[in-house]
N, C-alpha and C positions, 0 to 999 in steps of 0.2 A: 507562418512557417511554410515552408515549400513541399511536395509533396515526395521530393527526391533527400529531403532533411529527414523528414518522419521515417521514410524509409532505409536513410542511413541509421538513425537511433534504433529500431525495431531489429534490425539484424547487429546492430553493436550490443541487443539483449540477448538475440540469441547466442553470438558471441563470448555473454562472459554465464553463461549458463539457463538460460530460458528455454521452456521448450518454445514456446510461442511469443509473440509480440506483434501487436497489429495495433492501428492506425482507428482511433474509434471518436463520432462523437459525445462530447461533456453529457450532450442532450440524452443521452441513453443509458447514461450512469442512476441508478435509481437512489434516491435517498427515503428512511421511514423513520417516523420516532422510535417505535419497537427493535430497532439493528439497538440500540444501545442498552436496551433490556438487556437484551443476551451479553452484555456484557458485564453489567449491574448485577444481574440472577444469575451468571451463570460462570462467572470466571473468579478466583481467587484475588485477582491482581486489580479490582476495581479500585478508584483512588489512589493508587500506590503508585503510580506514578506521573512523570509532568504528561507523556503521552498518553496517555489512558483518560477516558470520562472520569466523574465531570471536569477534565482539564483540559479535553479537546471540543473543539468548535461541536454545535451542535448538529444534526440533520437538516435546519432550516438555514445556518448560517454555512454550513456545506454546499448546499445548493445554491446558496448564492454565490459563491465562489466557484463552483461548477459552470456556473452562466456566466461569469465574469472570460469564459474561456472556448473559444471555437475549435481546440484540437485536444486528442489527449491519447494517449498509449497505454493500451491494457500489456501488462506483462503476465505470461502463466507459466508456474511451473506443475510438472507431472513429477511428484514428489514421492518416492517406493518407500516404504518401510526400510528404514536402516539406521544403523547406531549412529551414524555420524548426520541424519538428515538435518537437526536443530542447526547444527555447525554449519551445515552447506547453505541452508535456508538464510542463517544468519549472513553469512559471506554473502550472497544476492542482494541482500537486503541492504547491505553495507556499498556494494556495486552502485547499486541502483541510486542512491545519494551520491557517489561518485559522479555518476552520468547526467542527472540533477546541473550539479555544475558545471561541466562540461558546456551542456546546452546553454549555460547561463552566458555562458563568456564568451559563446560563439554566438550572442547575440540574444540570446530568447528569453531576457530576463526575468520573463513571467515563469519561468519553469517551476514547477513542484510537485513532490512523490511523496503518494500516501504509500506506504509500507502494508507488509501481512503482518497478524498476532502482533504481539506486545515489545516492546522495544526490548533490547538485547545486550545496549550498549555498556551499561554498568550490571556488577553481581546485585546491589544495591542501590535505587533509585535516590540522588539527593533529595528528592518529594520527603524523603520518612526522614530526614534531619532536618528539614524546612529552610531548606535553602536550593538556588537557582539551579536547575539542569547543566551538569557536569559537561553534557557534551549539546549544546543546543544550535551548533552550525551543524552535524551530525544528526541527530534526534528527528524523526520525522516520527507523524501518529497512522495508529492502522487506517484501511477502510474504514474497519467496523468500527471504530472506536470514536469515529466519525458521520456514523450513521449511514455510512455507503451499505446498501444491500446489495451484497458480491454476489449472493448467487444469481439473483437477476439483472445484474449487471453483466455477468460474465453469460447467460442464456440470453439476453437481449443481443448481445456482439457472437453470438453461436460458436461459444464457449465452451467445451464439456463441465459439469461440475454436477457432484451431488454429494449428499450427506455420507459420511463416513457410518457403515453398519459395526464394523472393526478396526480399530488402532492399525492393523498389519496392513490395509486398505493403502493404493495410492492416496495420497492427497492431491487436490487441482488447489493451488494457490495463487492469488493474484494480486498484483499491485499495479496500483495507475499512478503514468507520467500527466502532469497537466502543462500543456505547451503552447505556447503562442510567440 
């Protein structure tokens, strides 16, 4: 991918709502077993769905796939406390699978976006009636739920981000393009 490409996708994120978007490499994305604890220990929505552990790739087979790839696009939003953030979060998120394909057809077939949090797409995951993902041209899995650790991901590419002390707290969230 060209370096005037990457740089058309990064301002086509800031574009449809990012604050940021920069040009980073795979090699710097960290993966741990422990990113999946916190999801396992610590989230309601574990196994419930097709994107969520253990249904998504693990941390080891992440980073192979991370290596499989020489470019990639961190996207970050600065996310304020407001009624409608899940909404606007979700809309990005739905963007960003847009743009996915976009690059696909302009050539960069390798393209793929891990998403933030838990997928969004259905009220109800087809996982809990045991049958296929409703929407699986759609459906993409988080970082975390992949074993991407964001926060030193996103401080390895000198990224702001830290632990929320309170809910009314910006959030820094981010999702990575993988491009080639």
């Amino acid at each position: 991918m060209t370096s005037d490409d990457l740089k058309k996708y990064c301002e086509k994120g800031v574009a449809i709502g990012f604050t940021h978007a920069q040009p980073i490499l795979p090699s710097s994305v960290v993966t741990a077993p422990w990113v999946r604890l916190k999801c396992q220990f610590g989230c309601g929505g574990y196994g419930l769905s097709h994107c969520c552990p253990p249904n998504t790739p693990t941390p080891e087979e992440t980073r192979k796939v991370l290596d499989s790839y020489g470019q990639a696009i961190l996207f970050h939003i600065e996310a304020p406390k407001a009624p409608d953030r899940g909404k606007h979060t979700h809309k990005l998120m739905t963007s960003l699978v847009e743009l996915e394909g976009e690059i696909f057809k302009e050539g960069y077939y390798k393209a793929f976006v891990y998403i933030a949090g838990p997928c969004g797409l259905c009220k109800e995951c087809a996982k809990l009636k045991g049958v296929s993902c409703n929407f699986g041209h759609k459906a993409r899995p988080s970082m975390e739920s992949c074993g991407i650790d964001v926060y030193q991901t996103a401080r390895n590419n000198r990224l702001p981000i830290q632990a929320l002390k309170e809910k009314t707290e910006t959030q820094n969230i981010y999702c990575l393009m993988l491009v080639e």
